[in-house]
Backbone as CSV, one residue per row, in Angstrom:
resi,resn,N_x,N_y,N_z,CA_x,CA_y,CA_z,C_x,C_y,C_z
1,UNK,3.851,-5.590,-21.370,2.621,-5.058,-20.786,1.784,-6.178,-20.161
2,UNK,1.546,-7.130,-20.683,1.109,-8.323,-20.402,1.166,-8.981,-19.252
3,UNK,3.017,-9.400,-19.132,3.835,-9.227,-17.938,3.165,-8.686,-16.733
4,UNK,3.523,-7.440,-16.416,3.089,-6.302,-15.670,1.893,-6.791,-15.350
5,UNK,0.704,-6.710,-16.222,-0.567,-7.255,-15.459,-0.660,-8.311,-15.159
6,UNK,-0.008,-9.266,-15.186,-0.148,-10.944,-14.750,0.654,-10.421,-13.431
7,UNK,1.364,-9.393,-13.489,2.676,-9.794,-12.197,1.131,-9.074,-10.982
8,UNK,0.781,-7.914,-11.422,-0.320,-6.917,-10.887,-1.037,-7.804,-10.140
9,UNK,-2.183,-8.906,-11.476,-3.211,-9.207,-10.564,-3.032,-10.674,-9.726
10,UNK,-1.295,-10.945,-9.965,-0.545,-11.993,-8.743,-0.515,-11.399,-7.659
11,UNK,0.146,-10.263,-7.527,0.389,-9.572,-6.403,-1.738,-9.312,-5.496
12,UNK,-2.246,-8.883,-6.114,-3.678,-8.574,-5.410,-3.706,-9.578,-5.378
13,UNK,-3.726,-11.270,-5.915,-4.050,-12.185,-5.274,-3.554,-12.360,-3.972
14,UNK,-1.995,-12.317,-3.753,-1.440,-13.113,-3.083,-1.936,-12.559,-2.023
15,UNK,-1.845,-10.963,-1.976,-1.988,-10.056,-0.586,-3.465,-10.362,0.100
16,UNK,-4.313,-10.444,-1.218,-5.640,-10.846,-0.768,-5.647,-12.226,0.349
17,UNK,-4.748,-13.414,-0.225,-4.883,-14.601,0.317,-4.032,-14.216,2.103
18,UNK,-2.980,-13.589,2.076,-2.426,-13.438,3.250,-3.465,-12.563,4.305
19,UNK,-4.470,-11.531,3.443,-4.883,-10.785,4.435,-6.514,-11.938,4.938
20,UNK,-6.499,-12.912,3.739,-8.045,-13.638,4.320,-7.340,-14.638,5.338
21,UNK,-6.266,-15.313,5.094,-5.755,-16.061,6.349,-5.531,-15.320,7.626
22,UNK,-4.962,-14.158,7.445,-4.285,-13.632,8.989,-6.063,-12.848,9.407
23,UNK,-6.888,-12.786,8.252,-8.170,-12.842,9.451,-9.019,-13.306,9.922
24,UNK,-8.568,-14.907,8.918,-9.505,-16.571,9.565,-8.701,-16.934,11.193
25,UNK,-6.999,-16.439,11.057,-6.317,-16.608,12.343,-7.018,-16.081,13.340
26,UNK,-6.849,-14.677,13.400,-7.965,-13.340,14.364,-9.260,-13.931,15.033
27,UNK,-9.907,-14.444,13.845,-11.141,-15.097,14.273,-10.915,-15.995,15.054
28,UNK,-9.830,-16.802,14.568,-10.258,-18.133,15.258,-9.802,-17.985,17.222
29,UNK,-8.862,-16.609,17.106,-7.818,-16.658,18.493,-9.107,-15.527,19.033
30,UNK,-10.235,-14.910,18.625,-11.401,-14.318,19.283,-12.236,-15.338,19.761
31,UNK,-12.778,-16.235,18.674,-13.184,-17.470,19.413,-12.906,-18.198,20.215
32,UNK,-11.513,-18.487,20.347,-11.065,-19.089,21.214,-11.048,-18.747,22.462
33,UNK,-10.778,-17.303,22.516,-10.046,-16.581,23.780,-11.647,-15.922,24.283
34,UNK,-12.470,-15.821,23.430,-14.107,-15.265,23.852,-14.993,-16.606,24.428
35,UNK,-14.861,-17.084,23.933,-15.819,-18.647,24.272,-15.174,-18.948,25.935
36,UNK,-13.885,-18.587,26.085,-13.397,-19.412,27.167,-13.702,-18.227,28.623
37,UNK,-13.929,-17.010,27.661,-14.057,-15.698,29.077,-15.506,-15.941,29.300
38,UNK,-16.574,-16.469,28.073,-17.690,-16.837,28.444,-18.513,-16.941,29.502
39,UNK,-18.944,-16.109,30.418,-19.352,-16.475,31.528,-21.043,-16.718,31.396
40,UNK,-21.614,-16.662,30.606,-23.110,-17.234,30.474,-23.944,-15.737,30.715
41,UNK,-22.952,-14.369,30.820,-23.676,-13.255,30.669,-23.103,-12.591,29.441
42,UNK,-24.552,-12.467,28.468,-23.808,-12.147,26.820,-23.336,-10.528,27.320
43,UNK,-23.471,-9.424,27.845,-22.836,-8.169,28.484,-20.971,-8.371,28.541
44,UNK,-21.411,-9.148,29.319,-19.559,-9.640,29.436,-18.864,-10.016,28.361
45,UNK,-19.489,-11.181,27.588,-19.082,-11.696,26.439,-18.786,-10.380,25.278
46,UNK,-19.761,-9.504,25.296,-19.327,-8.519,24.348,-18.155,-7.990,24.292
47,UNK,-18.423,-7.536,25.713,-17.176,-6.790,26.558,-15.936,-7.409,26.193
48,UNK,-15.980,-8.437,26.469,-14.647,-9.554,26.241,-14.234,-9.250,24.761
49,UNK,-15.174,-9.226,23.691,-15.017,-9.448,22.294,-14.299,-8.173,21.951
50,UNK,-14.924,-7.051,22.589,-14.723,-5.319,22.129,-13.053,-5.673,22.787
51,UNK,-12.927,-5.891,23.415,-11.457,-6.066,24.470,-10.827,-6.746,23.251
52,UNK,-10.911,-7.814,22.847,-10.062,-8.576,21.885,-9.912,-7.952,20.387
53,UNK,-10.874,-7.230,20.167,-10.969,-6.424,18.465,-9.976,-5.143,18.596
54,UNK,-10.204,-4.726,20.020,-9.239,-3.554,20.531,-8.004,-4.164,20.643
55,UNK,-7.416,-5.241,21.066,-6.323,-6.222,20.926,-5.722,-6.151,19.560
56,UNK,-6.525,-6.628,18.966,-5.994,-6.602,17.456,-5.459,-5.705,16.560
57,UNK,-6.358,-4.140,17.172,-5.954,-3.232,16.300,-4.526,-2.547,17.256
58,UNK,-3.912,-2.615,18.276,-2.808,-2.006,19.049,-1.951,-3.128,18.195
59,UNK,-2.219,-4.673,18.051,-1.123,-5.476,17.809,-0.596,-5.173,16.441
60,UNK,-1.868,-4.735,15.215,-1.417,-4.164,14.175,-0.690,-2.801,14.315
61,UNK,-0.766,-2.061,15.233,-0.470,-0.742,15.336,1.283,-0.796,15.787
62,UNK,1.529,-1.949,16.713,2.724,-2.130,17.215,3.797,-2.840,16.214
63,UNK,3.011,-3.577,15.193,3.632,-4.211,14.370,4.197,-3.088,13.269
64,UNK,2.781,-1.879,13.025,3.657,-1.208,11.792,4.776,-0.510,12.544
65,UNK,4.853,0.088,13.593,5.698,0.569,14.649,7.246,0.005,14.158
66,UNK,6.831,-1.403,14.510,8.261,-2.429,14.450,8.674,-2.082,12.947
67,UNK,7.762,-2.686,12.226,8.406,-2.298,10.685,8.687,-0.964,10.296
68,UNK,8.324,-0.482,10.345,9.008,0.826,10.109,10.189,1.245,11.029
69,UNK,10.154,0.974,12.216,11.469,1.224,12.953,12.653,-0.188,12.227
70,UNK,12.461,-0.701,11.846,13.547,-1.873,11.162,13.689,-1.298,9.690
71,UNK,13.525,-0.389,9.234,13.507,0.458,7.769,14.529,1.521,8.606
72,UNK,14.375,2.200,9.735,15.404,3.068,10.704,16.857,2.715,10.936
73,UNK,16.708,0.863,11.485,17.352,0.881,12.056,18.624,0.271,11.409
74,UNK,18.001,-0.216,10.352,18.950,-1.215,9.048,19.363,-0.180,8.330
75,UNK,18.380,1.029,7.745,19.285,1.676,6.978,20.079,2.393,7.751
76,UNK,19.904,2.817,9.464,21.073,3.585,9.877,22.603,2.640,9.999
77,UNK,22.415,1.296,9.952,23.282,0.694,9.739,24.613,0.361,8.862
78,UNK,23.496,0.744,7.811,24.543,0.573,6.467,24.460,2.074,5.687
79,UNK,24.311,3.221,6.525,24.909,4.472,6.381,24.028,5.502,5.502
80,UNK,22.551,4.639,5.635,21.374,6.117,5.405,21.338,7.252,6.671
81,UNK,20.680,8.230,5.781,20.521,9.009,6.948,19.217,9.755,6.936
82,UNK,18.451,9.845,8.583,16.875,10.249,8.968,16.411,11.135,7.863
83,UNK,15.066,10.926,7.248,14.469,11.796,6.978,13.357,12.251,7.572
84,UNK,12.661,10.729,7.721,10.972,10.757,7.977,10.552,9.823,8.647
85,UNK,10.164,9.713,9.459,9.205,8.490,10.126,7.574,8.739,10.891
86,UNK,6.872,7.791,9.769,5.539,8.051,9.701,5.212,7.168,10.631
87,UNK,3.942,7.261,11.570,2.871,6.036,11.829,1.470,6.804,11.726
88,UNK,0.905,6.133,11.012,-0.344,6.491,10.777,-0.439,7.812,9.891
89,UNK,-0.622,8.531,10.566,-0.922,10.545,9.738,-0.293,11.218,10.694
90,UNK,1.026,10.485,11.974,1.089,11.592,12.652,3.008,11.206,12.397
91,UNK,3.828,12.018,11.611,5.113,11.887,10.983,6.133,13.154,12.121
92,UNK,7.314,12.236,12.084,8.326,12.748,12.642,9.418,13.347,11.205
93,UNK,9.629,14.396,11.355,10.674,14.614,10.118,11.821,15.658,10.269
94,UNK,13.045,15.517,10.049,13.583,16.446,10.282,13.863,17.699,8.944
95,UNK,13.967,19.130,9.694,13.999,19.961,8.884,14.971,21.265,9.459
96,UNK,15.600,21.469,8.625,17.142,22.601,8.713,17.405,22.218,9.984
97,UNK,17.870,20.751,10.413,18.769,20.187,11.102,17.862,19.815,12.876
98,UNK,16.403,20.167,12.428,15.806,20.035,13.583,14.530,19.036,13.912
99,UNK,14.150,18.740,14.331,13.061,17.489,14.287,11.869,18.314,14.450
100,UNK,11.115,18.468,13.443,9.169,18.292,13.950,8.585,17.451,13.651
101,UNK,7.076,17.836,14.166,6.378,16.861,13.927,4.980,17.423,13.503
102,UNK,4.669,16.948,12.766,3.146,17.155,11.407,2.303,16.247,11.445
103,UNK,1.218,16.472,10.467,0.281,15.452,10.305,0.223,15.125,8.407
104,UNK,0.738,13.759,8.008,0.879,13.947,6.594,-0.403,12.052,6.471
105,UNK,-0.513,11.999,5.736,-1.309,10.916,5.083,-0.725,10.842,4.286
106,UNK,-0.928,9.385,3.755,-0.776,8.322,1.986,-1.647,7.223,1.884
107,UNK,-2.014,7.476,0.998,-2.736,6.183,0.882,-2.423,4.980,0.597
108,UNK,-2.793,3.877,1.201,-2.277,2.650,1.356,-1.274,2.014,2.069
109,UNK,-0.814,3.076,2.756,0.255,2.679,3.788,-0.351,3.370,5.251
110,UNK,0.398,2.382,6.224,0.148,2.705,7.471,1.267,3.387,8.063
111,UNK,2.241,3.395,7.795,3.390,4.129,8.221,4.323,4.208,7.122
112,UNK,5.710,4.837,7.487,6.694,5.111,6.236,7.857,5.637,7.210
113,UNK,9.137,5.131,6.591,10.065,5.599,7.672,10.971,5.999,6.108
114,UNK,11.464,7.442,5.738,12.535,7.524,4.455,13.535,8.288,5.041
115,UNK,14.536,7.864,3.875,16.056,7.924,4.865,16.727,8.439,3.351
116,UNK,17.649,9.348,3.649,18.632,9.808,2.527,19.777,8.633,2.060
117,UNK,19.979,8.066,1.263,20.928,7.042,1.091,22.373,7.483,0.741
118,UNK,23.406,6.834,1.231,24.949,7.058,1.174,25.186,7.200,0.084
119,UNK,26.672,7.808,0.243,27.556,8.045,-1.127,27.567,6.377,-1.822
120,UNK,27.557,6.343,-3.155,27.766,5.060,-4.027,28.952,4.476,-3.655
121,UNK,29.258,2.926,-3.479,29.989,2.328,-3.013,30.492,1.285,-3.590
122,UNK,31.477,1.842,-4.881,32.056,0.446,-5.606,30.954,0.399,-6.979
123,UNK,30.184,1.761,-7.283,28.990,2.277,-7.849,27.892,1.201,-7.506
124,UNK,27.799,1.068,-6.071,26.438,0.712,-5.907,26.095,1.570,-4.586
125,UNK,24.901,1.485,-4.033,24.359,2.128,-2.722,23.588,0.925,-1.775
126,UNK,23.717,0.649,-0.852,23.219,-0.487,0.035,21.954,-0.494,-0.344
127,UNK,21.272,-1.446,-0.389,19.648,-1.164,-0.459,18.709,-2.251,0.040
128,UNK,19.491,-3.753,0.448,18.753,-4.729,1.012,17.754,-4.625,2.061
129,UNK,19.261,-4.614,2.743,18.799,-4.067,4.147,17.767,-2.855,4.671
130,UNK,18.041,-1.925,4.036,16.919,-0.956,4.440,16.037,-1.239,3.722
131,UNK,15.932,-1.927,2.617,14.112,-2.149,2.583,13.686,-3.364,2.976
132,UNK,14.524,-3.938,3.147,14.096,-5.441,3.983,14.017,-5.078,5.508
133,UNK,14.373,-4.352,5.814,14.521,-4.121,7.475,13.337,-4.413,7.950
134,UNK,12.343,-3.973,7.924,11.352,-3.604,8.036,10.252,-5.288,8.411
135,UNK,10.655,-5.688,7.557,10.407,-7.069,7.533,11.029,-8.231,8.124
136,UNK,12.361,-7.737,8.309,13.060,-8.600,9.515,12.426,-8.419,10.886
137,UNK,12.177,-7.415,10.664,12.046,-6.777,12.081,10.701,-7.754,12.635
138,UNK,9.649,-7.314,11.527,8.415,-7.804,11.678,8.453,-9.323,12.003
139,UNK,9.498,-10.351,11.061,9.655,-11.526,11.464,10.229,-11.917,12.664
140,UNK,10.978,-11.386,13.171,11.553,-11.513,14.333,11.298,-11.412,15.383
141,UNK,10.028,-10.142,15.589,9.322,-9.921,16.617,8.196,-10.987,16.587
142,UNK,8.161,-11.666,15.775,6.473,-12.944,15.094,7.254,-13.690,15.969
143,UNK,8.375,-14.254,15.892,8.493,-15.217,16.663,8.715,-15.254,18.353
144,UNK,8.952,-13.817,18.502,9.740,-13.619,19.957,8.001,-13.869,20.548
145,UNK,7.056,-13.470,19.775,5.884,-13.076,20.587,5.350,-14.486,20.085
146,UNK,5.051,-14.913,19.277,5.288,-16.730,19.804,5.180,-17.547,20.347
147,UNK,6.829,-17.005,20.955,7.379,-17.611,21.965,6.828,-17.059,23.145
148,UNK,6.707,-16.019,23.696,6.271,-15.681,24.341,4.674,-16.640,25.183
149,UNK,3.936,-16.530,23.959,2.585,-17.176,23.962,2.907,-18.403,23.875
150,UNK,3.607,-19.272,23.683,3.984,-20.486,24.316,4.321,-20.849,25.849
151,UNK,4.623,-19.514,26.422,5.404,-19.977,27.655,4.212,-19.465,28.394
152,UNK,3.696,-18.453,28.149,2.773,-18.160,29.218,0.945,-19.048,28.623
153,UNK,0.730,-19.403,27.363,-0.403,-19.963,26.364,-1.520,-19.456,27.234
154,UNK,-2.413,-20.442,28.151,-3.247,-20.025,28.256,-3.519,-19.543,29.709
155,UNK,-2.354,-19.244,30.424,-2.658,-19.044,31.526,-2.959,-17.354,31.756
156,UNK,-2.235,-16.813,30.610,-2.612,-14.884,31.146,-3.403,-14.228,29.780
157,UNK,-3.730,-13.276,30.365,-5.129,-12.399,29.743,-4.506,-11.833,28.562
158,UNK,-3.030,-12.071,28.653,-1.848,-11.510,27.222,-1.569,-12.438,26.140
159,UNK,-2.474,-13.998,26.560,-2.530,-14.680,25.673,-2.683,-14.355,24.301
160,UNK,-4.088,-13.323,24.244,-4.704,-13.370,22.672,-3.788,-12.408,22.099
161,UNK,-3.221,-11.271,22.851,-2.413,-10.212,22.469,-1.315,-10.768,22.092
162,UNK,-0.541,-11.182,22.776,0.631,-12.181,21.765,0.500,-12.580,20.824
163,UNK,-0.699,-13.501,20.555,-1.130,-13.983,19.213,-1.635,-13.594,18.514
164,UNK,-2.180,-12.422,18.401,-2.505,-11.202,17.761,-0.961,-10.685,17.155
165,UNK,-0.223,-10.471,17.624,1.473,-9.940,17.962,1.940,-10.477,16.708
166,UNK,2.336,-11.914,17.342,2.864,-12.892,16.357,2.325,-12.942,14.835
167,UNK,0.929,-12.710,14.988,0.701,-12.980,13.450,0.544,-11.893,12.664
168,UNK,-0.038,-10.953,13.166,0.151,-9.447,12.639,1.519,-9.342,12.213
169,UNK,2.498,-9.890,12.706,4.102,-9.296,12.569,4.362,-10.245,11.097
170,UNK,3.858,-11.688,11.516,3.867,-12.527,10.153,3.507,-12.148,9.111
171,UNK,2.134,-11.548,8.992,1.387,-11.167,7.507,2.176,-10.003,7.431
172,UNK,2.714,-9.348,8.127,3.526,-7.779,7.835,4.775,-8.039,6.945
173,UNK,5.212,-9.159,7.313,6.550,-9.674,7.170,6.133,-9.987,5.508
174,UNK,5.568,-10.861,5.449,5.347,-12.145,4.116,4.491,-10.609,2.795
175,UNK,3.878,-10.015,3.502,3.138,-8.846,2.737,3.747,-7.709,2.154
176,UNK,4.774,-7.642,3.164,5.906,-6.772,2.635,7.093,-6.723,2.252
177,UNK,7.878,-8.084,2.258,9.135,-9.454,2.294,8.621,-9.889,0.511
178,UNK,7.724,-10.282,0.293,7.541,-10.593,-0.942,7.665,-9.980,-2.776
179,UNK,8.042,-9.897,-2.760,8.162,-9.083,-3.958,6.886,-8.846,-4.540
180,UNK,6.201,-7.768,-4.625,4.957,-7.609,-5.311,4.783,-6.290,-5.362
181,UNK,4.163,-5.972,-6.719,3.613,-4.706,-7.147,1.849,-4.615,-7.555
182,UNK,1.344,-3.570,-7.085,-0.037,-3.662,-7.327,-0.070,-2.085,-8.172
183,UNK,-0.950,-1.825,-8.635,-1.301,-0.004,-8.904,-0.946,0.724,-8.253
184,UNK,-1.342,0.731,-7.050,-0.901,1.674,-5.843,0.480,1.936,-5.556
185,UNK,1.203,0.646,-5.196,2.427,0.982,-4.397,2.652,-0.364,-4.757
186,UNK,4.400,-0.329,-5.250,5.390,-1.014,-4.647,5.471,-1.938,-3.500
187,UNK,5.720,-3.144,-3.101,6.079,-3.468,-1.547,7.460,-3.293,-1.680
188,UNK,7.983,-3.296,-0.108,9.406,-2.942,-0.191,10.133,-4.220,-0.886
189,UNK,9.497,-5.164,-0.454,10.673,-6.406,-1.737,10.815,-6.525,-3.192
190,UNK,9.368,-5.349,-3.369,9.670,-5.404,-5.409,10.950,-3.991,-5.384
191,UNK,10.804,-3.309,-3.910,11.887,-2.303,-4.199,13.211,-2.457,-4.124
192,UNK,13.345,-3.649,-2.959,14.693,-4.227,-3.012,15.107,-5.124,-4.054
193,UNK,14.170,-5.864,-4.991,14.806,-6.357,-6.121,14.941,-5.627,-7.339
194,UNK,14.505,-4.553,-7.489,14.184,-3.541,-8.740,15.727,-2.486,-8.429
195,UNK,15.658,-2.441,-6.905,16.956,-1.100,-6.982,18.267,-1.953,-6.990
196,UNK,18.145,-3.197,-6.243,19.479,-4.290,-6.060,20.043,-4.940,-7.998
197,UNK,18.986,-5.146,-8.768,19.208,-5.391,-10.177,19.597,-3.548,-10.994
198,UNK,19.156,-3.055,-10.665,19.166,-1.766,-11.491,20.311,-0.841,-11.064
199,UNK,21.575,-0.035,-11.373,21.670,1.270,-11.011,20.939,2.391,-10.786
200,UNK,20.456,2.426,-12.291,19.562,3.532,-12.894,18.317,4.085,-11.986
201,UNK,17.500,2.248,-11.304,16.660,2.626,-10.522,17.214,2.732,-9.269
């Protein structure tokens, strides 16, 4: 029991520390990218700022996008099959062999992609990959967008959005890549080490 709550209030630390860095980053790439649109009329400057906060929230929006489509695309790989794919409250799901679409909520998550898992294989069922997917995905796209913002840095207006991109995809990655359990929810890496050690689970 003990355990459990030391592991608990590790996990709220850690997430806490990733979410105060990736929004000392934010700040610092608003400052940066606001100070320099600066034109000596504070109207504009706002403007500029509302433009960059609106930046931030599409780059988080594109990132849960990615992660959850890498939960799709890994488990269609290793032989899950569609159930559900959430973003936000507005879910794709299939039902008696047909696709709709609803409005479902959860709390604490921004999206959810669940998939029926394969016949047992050698009595195990794949499970890395589809819950790591998600997080590859997120890492992978951190760097492409990056890179990206390296090649073009400060010459286009897609500067801050890249870097918005990149790091949103990072804290997605490391937040959900990590093994940690809080009250609420599971991350997918306490699920990939809990179902990869366990049958039972």
């Amino acid at each position: 029991m003990k355990t459990t709550k030391w592991l608990e209030r590790f996990g709220q630390c850690f997430m806490l520390g990733i979410m105060l860095l990736a929004g000392m980053g934010c700040g610092w790439i608003m400052m940066e990218y606001g100070l320099q649109g600066f034109s000596g009329q504070p109207a504009s400057w706002l403007l500029l700022l509302g433009l960059l906060i609106l930046g931030l929230y599409l780059a988080l929006f594109v990132q849960t996008a990615l992660h959850e489509a890498g939960h799709l695309i890994f488990g269609l790989l290793t032989g899950y099959q569609f159930c559900s794919y959430r973003l936000g409250s507005l879910m794709l799901f299939r039902e008696n062999g047909r696709l709709r679409i609803r409005r479902f909520t959860l709390a604490g998550t921004g999206g959810q992609c669940l998939m029926a898992p394969p016949d047992w294989q050698k009595g195990r069922i794949p499970v890395i990959l589809y819950n790591l997917g998600g997080c590859l995905l997120n890492l992978l796209s951190a760097f492409f967008f990056w890179h990206l913002w390296q090649v073009f840095h400060m010459s286009s207006r897609l500067s801050p959005i890249l870097l918005f991109l990149s790091l949103m995809g990072l804290a997605l990655a490391l937040s959900n890549g990590i093994p940690l359990r809080s009250r609420l929810v599971a991350n997918d890496g306490y699920n990939a080490f809990i179902l990869a050690r366990s049958q039972q689970a």
